[in-house]
N, C-alpha and C positions, 0 to 999 in steps of 0.2 A: 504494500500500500504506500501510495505517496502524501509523505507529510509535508511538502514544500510548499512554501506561500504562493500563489502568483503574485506576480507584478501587481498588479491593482492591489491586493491584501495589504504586501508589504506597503508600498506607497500610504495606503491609509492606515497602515500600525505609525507610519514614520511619520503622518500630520499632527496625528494623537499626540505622537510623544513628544513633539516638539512645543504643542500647545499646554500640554502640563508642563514641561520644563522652564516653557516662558514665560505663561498667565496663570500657572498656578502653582506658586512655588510656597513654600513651606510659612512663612512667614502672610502672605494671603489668607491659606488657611485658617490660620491661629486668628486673624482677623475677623475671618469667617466665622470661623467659630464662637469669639468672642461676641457677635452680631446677631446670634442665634444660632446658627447652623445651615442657613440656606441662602443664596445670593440670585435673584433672578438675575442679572447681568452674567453671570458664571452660565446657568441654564442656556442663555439666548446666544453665548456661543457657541457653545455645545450644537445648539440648532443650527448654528449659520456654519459650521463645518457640515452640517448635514446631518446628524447624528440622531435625532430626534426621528428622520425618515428612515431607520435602518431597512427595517424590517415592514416599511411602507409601499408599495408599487410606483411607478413613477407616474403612472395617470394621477395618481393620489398627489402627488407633491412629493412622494418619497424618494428614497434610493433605489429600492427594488435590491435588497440585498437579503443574504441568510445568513445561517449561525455561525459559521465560519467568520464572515467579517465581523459580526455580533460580540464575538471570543475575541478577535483580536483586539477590537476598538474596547472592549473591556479590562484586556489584561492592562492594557498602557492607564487607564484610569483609574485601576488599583493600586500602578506604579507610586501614584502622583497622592492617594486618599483622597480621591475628588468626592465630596460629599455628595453634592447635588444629583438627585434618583436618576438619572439614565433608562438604568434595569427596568425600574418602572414604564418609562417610556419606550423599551420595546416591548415589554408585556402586552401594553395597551394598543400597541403599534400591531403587536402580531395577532392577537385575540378579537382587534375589533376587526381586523382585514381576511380571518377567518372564519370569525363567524357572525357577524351584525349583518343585516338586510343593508342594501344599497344606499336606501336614505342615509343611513347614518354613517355609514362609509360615505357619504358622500359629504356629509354634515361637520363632520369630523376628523377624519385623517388630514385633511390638508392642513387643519390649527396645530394639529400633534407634529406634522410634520416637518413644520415649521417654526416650530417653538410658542406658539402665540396658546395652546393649552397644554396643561401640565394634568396627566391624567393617570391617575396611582387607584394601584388593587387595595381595595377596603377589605378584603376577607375573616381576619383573623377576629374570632370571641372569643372573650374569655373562659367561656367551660369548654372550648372546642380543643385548647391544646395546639395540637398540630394535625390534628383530622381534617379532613378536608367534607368529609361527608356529615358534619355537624353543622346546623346552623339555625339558630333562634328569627333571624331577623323574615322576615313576612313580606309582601307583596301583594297588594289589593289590587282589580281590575275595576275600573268602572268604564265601559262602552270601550273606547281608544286611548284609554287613558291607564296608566297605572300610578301607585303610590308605592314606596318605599318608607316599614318601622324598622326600627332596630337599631344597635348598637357595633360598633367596628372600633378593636384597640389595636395600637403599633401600626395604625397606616402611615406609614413610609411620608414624611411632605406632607401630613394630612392638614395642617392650616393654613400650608402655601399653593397646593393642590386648585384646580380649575375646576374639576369635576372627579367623580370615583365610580371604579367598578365596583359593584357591589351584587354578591349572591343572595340571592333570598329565595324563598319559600314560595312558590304559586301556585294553587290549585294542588297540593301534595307535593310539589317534586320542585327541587332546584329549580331556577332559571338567574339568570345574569344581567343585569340593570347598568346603564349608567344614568347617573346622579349629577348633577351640578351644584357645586359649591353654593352657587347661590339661589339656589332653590328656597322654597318655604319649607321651613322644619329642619333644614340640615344646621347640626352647630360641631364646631372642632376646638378641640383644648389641647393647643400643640407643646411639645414641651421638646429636653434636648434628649438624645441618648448619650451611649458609653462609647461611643466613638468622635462627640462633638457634632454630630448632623441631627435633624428634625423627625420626631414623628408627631404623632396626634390620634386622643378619643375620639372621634367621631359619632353624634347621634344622628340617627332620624327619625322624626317625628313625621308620618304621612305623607313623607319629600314625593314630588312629582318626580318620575324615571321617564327611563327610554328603557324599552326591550330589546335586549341587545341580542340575545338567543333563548330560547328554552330549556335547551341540551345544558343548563348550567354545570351538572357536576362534570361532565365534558370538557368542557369551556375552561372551567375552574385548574380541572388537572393540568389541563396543556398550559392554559394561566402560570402556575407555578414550577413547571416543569421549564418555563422559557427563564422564567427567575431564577430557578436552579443554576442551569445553566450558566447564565449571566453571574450569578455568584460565585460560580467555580471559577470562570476564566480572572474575574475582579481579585479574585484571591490568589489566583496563581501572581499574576502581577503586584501583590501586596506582599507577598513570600519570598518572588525576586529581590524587592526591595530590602526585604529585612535581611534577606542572607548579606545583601550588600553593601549596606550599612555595619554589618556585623562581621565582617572579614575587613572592612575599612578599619574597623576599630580595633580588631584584634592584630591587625600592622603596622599601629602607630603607636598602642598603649604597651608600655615597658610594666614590666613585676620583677626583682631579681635583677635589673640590668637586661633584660632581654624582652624581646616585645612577645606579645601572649600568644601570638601563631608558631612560633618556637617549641611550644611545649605540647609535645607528643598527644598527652590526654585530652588537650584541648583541638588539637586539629580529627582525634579519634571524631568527636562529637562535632565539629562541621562537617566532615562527613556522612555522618547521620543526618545533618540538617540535609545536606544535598539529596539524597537518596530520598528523602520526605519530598522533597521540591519535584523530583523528577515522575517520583509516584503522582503528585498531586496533579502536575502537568500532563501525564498521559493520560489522567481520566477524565480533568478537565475538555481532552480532546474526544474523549469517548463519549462525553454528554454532550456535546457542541454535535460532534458526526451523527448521534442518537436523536436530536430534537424530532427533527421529522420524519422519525420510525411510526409504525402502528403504535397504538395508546399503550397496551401492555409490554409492548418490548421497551416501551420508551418509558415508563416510568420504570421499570426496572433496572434499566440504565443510570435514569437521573438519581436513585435510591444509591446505588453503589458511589457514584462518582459522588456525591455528597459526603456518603460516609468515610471514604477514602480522604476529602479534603478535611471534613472536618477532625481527624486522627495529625494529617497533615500542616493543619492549623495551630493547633495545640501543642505538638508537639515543636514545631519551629521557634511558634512565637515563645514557650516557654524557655526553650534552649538557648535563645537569643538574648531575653533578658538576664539568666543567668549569666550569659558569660560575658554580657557589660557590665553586671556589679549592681551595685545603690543606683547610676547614672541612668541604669536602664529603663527604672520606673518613675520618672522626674518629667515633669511638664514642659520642662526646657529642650529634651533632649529628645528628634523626631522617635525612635524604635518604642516608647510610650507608648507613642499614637498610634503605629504599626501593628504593634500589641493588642492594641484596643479594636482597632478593628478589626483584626483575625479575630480575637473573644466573638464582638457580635456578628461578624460573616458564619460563624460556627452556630449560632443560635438562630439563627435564619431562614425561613424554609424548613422548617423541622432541624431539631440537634442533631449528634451523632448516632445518641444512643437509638432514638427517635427514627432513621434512615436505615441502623443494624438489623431494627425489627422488618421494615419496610424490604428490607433484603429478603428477612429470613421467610416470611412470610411469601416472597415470590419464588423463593426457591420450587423444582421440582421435587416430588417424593421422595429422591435419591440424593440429587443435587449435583447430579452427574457423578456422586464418587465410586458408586457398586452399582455393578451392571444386571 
């Protein structure tokens, strides 16, 4: 199998990274952060590289692109801990260009495409966990009209957000709504997370929807499944960083008169971190190649490659703060933050423990090991 970039790939990893290297360097950030966590001027370039249209068709205003460039335009933006949701924006990019009626592909993808709406998965409640087949929140029909109740915690952007996906309950059975921020009934209490970017509660009281599919628990899977994805590749680019950061440091910081890559036990344990990197990156590639497999091959895929990163996560970022010392976990000092974001990339999308069972559970009778 060929794992070489094309031309076009690389060209667009090498925009990315030259635009985190330029417009979003470390010190903006901390800015950002300080600010709350979200910068629409960050977002709207993000859009005008095209970014926003990944996973959009070009009748749409999009790129007309897939997971492949999805992974790579992600890895370079975990390089950089660009806070501002993306992932989100192709969820919404790909979810509504596969399953919304025409109207509202037509209504909508060219705002998403273009940056002018910021449109984030509302999914998660609180007694749900990480089930995807739980959900409280309701959907009333009147004539052509529908309403959205219910409650949505940890949406991604949820106070800076345009409008939201949101699953609810119709007639017995999932379906998939979007929702506008500025609806009647919708209210959001955004606050910061563990990595310095935005989420937000979310209520709705009776909000006017769009029907976006029926098939929600459908919708929902592949929903999170393109997330997944997205998260994987974000993290492998967060992992490069750290290992990079932390071979910087171990070539410059002396113990002993001698700098700490010198000393045998410590080089043992970067190469453990590497070995985690290179795990993490080939199933990163196997979620990204799996996106648009059949439903069950394909979450069984995304179940693995999560649980592989998130082993891969943990394991780095721990290793990495250990072998900077005190400096490691210091607000001043970026591997902190690197830190902090592998923590919440790991809890993401379901945890580790959380994707083991999601494994075990797809295995076959045998699991291919007795014939």
């Amino acid at each position: 199998m060929d794992f070489d970039f094309s031309d076009d790939q690389q060209q667009l990893r090498d925009a990315v990274r030259k635009w985190v290297d330029k417009g979003y360097d470390f010190d903006r950030r901390r800015a950002i952060v300080k600010a709350g966590g979200f910068d629409r001027s960050v977002y709207a370039q993000l859009a005008e590289l095209g970014l926003a249209g990944l996973y959009i068709s070009e009748d749409d205003g999009g790129m007309g692109m897939g997971p492949i460039e999805g992974m790579v335009v992600m890895e370079e933006l975990g390089r950089g801990i660009v806070m501002e949701p993306l992932a989100q924006t192709l969820i919404a990019g790909g979810v509504i260009s596969g399953y919304a009626p025409d109207a509202v592909k037509a209504a909508w993808l060219p705002k998403i495409a273009g940056g002018e709406s910021l449109v984030v998965l509302a999914y998660q409640e609180q007694k749900a966990r990480y089930r995807l087949d739980t959900c409280e929140a309701t959907a009333t029909q009147s004539g052509d009209s529908w309403s959205v109740t219910g409650y949505k915690s940890i949406v991604p952007a949820g106070d800076q957000a345009d409008a939201f996906l949101v699953p609810a309950n119709a007639n017995g059975k999932m379906a998939l709504f979007l929702v506008e921020k500025s609806a009647s009934g919708v209210a959001a209490r955004g606050y910061g997370t563990q990595d310095g970017s935005r989420a937000a509660e979310v209520a709705f009281k009776s909000s006017p929807a769009t029907l976006v599919t029926s098939e929600g628990q459908t919708a929902l899977g592949h929903a999170v499944d393109i997330g997944i994805a997205a998260l994987c590749a974000e993290a492998v680019g967060v992992l490069d960083k750290t290992m990079d950061v932390t071979v910087e440091y171990m070539n410059t910081r002396k113990q002993f008169g001698a700098t700490l890559s010198s000393f045998q036990a410590l080089k043992h344990r970067v190469a453990d971190m590497k070995m985690q990197l290179e795990l993490a990156r080939s199933m990163s590639y196997y979620a990204s190649l799996k996106l648009n497999a059949p439903t069950d091959e394909r979450r069984r895929a995304l179940a693995r490659a999560k649980y592989q990163l998130g082993v891969s996560m943990r394991f780095i970022g721990q290793q990495s703060v250990q072998l900077h010392g005190g400096i490691g976990v210091t607000e001043e000092y970026i591997v902190s933050h690197y830190f902090k974001k592998l923590t919440q990339l790991e809890m993401t999308f379901g945890d580790t423990l959380d994707h083991l069972g999601e494994v075990s559970e797809r295995m076959q009778d045998t699991a291919g090991v007795f014939a």
